[in-house]
C-alpha positions as CSV (number, residue, x, y, z in Angstrom):
1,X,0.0,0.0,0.0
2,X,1.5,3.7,-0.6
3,X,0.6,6.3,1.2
4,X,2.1,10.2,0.9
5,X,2.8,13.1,3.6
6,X,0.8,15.6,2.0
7,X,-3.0,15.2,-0.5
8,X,-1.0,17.2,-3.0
9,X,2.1,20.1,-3.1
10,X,0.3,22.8,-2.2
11,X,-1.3,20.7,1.1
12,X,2.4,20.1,1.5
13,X,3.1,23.6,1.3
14,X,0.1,24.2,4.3
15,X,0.8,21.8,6.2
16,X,4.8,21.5,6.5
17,X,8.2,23.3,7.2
18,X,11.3,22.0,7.1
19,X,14.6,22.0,10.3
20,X,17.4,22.7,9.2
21,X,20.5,20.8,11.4
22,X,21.0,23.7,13.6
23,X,17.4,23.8,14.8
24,X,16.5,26.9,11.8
25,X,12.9,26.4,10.3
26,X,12.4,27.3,7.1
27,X,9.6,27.2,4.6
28,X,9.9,24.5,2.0
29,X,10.8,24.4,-1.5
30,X,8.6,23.4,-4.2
31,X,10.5,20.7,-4.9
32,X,10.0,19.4,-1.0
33,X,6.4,20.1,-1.3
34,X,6.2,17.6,-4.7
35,X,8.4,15.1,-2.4
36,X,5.8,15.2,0.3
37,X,3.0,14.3,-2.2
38,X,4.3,11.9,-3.9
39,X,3.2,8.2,-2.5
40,X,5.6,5.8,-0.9
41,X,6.0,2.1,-0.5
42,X,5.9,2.2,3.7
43,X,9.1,0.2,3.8
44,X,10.7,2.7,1.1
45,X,13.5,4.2,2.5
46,X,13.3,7.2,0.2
47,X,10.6,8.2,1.7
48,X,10.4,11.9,3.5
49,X,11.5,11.9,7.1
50,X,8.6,13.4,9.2
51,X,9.6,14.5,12.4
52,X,7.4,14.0,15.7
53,X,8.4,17.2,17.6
54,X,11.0,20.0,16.8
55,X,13.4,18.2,18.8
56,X,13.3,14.9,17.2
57,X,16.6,13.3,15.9
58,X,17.1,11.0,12.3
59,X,18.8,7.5,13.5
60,X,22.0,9.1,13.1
61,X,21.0,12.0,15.2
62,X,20.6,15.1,13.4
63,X,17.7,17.7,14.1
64,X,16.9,17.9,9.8
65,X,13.7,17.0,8.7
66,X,10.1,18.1,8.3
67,X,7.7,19.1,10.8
68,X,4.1,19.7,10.6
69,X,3.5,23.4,11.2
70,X,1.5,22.7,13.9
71,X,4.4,21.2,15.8
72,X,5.8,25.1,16.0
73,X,5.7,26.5,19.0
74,X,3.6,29.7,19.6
75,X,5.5,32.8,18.3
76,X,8.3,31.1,16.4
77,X,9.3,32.8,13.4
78,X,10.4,30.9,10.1
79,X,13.9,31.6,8.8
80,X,11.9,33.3,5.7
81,X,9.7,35.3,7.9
82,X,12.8,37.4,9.5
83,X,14.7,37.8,5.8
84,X,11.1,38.7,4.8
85,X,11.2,41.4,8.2
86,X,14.7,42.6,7.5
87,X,14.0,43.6,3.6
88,X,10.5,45.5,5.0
89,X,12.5,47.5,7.5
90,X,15.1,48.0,5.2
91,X,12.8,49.5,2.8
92,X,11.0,51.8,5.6
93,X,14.5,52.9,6.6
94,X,15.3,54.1,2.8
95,X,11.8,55.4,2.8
96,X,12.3,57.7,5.7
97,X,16.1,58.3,4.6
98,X,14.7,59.7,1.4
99,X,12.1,62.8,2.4
């Protein structure tokens, strides 16, 4: 029987965020939402590594792997979010720089 993470990418997209090794949490790629969706054998190793908690390890004991959102804890900003923060205030800075 095969089964996949995610209905389709963008239910991928929703529903998941990847951890980096250091603990980082980014949003994924589209290429990591298409992995989620697509179905696996349940033995496959190939298939994604979903991650319990944020502080879940792989067998060999790294912190990489995807998380559902849900999973964050309250407040926790994605590694996109503060790039996405740092280019807004950025842009209000030259805006008030400019008058």
């Amino acid at each position: 029987m095969k089964y996949s993470a995610a209905r389709d990418a963008e239910d991928a997209r929703r529903r998941y965020v990847w951890v980096e090794d250091d603990g980082d949490v980014r949003e994924l790629t589209p290429e990591e939402c298409e992995y989620l969706a697509t179905p696996f054998e349940f033995p496959d190793s190939g298939r994604p590594y979903i991650k319990e908690r944020l502080g879940s390890r792989t067998p060999d004991g790294r912190l990489r792997g995807f998380l559902e959102r849900s999973e964050l804890r309250r407040g926790q900003i994605l590694r996109w979010g503060l790039v996405l923060l740092a280019l807004l205030m950025v842009a209000l800075i030259a805006l008030t720089w400019m008058r």
